[in-house]
C-alpha positions, 0 to 999 in steps of 0.5 A, spaced: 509 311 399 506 305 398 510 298 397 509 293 391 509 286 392 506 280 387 504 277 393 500 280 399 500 274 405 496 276 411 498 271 417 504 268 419 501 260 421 503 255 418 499 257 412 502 263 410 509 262 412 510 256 408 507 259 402 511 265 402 517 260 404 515 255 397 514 262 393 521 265 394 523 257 392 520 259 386 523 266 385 516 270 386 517 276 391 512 277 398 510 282 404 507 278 410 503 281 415 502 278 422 498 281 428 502 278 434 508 278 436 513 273 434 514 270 441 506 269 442 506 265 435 512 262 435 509 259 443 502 258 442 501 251 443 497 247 436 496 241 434 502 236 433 500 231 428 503 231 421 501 226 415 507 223 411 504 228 406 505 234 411 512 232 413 515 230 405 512 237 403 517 240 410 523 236 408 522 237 401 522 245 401 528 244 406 524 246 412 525 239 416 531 238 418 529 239 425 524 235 424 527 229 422 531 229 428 526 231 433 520 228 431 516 222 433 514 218 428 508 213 429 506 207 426 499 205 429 494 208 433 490 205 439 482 205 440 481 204 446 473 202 449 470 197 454 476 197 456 481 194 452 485 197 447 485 195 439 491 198 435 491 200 428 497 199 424 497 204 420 505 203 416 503 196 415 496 198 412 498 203 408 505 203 408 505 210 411 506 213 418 504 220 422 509 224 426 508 229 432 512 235 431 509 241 435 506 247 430 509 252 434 515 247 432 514 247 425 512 255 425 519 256 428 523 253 423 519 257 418 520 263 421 527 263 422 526 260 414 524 266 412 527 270 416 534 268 413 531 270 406 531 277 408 523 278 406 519 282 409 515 279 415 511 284 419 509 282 426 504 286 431 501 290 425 494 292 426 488 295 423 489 290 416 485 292 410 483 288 404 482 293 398 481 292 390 481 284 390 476 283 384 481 287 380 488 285 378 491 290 382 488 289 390 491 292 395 493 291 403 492 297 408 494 297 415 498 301 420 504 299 425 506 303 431 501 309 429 503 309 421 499 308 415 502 303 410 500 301 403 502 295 399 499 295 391 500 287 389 498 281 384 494 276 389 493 277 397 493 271 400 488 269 406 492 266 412 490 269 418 485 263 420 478 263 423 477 271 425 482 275 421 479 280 415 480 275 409 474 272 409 471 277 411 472 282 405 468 277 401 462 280 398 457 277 403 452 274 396 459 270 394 460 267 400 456 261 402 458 258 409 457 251 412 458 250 420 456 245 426 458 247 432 458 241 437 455 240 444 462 239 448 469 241 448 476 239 450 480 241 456 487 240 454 492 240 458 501 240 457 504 236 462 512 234 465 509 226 464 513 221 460 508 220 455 503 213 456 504 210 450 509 210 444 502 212 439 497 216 441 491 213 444 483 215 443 478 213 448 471 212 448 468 212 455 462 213 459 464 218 461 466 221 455 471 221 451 479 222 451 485 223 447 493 221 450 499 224 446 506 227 447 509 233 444 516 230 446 519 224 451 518 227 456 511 232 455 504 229 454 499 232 451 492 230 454 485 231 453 478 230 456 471 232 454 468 236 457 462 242 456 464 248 452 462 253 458 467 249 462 470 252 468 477 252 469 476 252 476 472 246 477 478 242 475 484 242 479 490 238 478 487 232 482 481 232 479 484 232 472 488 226 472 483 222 476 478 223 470 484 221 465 486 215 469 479 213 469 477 214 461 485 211 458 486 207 464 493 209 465 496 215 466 503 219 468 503 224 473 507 229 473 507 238 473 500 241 469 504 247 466 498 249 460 491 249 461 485 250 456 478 250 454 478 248 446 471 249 442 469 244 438 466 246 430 466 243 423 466 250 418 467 251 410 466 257 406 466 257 399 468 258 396 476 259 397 478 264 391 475 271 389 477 275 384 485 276 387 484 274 393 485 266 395 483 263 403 487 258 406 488 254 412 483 256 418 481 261 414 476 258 409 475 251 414 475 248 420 474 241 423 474 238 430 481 237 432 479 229 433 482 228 425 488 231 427 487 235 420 488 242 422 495 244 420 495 238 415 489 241 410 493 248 411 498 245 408 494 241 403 491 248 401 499 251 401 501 246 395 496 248 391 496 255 391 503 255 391 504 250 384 498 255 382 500 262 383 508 259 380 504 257 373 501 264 373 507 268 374 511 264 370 508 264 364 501 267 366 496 261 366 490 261 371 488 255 369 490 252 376 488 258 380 481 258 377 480 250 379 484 253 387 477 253 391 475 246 387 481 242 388 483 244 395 474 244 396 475 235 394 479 234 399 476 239 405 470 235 404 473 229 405 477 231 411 471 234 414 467 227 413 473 224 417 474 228 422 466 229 423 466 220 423 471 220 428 468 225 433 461 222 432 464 215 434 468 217 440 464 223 443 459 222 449 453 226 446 448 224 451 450 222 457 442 218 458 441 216 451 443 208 451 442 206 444 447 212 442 451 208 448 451 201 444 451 204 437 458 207 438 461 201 441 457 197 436 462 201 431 468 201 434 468 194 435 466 192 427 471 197 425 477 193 430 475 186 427 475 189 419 480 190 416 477 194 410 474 198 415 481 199 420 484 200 412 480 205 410 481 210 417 488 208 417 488 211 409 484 217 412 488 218 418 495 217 414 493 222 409 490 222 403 494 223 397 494 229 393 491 232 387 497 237 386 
């Protein structure tokens, strides 16, 4: 017997959970489906920086309560290259700050959020279909422990990141995609060290770049570039902290506890709506995590969708849900030229290429002595202000 929604969700991220969390506020009914498990979601290790916006969009739907308690709120960052280290005073540019809360973290709080709500949350579901969606009746299939399910709804939105259905079941004449794909990756590491810096840390060095940050007093978040194909097991713990002490001239040991290999990518598809279907987060855009602005456009895409579909089953107005995909589009690109800014200038792309060498710390270091210059990525970074 098939189920009646007025919102399909595919995917219980960030995305699709603080949707359906933001459209219960708003009294619209939803079904979420999820192909993991709720430990695997709820433990996954993501980004773990919010924009002021991301964490005032939290706070308001009355999701932030534990992250105002736990959260690390950040005023500054350091650039680190040629050795020395150069803050960016972030409040005092912008008068806005960042805060490190760990995505898994912030999935938690919503997935006990909607939980208390009583509103379908469906994990471990498989074979998730797309039907209908350049009708006004699109559908959701799929099965769950060897069952065929059905569920008949007014909109289907897309959240199921990068490699879920939703993109796909757009018609390919449609869809126009936009990608790079760069020459190196990260090696992550979790650590049981102190963090080594109260702000996070960017490092260009010779021998490529690195990232110091935290997800809490005691645990630090700690990257190295290195090649996408890289194998794990060419990198010991020893060689590890030898390699991050060389790039950021300082590190805490401690216990590795996590250990992986991130790609990195610049993707778009446009554009974000067809018909009743709409993409958000992953699913219609990735960006290099060198930004930070993963999770943080999610949210940005969320806001929109929300106030959109509110105004239509309010009142039945399709304006906004028509300007969807051009709205949310403004700010990806942007987004996208920060991140891709950010990464260039800091990564290694050639390892015997000196006039690459020179041009980036030419960079860096007039972007250290300009105020306009440390103004405008301040602004970027912080988060820009939004159109909905």
């Amino acid at each position: 017997m098939p189920v009646r929604t007025q919102v399909g969700i595919i995917g219980a991220g960030p995305a699709g959970l603080l949707l359906a969390h933001l459209l219960h506020r708003a009294g619209i009914d939803s079904v979420v489906l999820e192909d993991r498990s709720r430990p695997h979601i709820e433990g996954r290790i993501r980004a773990g920086l919010l924009e002021q916006g991301s964490v005032d969009t939290l706070v308001e739907a009355g999701l932030g309560a534990r992250l105002l308690r736990e959260g690390l709120a950040h005023d500054g960052l350091e650039l680190r290259f040629e050795g020395q280290s150069h803050r960016i005073d972030l409040l005092g540019l912008t008068g806005r700050r960042i805060t490190i809360y760990g995505q898994q973290e912030a999935v938690k709080d919503m997935v006990a959020a909607r939980l208390e709500t009583g509103r379908p949350l469906h994990f471990e579901v498989e074979e998730v279909a797309l039907h209908d969606i350049a009708t006004d009746h699109p559908r959701l299939t799929w099965t769950k422990d060897g069952t065929a399910h059905e569920l008949h709804c007014d909109v289907i939105a897309g959240c199921d990141g990068f490699h879920g259905p939703s993109r796909e079941a757009m018609p390919p004449e449609v869809l126009r995609v936009y990608e790079r794909v760069y020459p190196f990756a990260w090696l992550g590491i979790l650590a049981e060290a102190p963090p080594i810096s109260h702000e996070l840390i960017y490092a260009r060095h010779a021998d490529g770049f690195a990232l110091a940050t935290m997800r809490s007093k005691i645990l630090s978040r700690l990257y190295l570039q290195c090649a996408p194909e890289e194998d794990l097991a060419l990198w010991p713990d020893a060689r590890i902290w030898e390699a991050l002490q060389t790039r950021l001239g300082v590190v805490n040991t401690g216990k590795i506890i996590r250990k992986g290999v991130t790609g990195m990518r610049s993707f778009v598809a446009e554009p974000m709506r067809h018909g009743r279907l709409f993409l958000t987060g992953d699913a219609a855009h990735i960006v290099p995590p060198t930004g930070a602005k993963g999770m943080n456009l999610a949210v940005a895409d969320v806001r929109v969708l929300a106030a959109a579909l509110a105004a239509f089953f309010r009142t039945g107005d399709t304006a906004l849900m028509d300007r969807y995909s051009e709205i949310c589009l403004k700010r990806v690109w942007k987004v996208q030229r920060f991140s891709w800014w950010m990464t260039s200038m800091l990564h290694r792309y050639s390892g015997d290429d000196p006039f690459e060498h020179r041009v980036q710390v030419a960079e860096l270091d007039t972007l250290v002595h300009s105020e306009a210059a440390r103004t405008a990525l301040a602004e970027q970074y912080v988060g820009l202000p939004y159109d909905i």
